[in-house]
Every structure is written in structure tokens, then in C-alpha cells.
C-alpha angles and dihedrals in degrees: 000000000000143000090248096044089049089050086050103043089044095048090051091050090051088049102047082060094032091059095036084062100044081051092056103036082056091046083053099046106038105011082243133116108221120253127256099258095056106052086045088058087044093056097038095058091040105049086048091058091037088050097050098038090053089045097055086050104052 
């Protein structure tokens, strides 16, 4: 495998439990899930930041 596809691989799997928890944070504090837009902001810039920080570290 390799590094970009571990980067990759390793972002998807943070995210996946990042966003779990942002969706239920927003359920807690407003008895709302958060819209899709949103939570499609939330990913893309995070998965930007996750990819180059594990990168940089493999």
C-alpha cells in the first residue's frame, strides 16, 4: 500500500468517529441532527487537515 492510500485509509477511519460524534454533540445540544451541509463542510475541511497531518507523519 501506499503512503497516500494510508493517509487516506487512516483519515476516512477519524472522520467516520469524528462525525459520529459532531452528529451526536448537535442531537444533545439542540434535539437536532445537523444538516447536510453541515456535516459535509465539517468532513471536507477535516479530511484536508487529517490527510496532510498523517502525511507529514509517515
Amino acid at each position: 500500500m501506499d503512503k497516500e492510500q494510508v493517509a487516506h485509509d487512516l483519515a476516512v477511519i477519524i472522520l467516520k468517529s469524528r462525525l459520529d460524534s459532531m452528529i451526536q454533540d448537535k442531537i444533545a445540544s439542540s434535539g437536532n441532527e445537523p444538516g447536510l451541509y453541515d456535516m459535509a463542510d465539517y468532513v471536507l475541511n477535516d479530511y484536508k487537515d487529517l490527510i496532510g497531518r498523517i502525511s507529514e507523519n509517515l
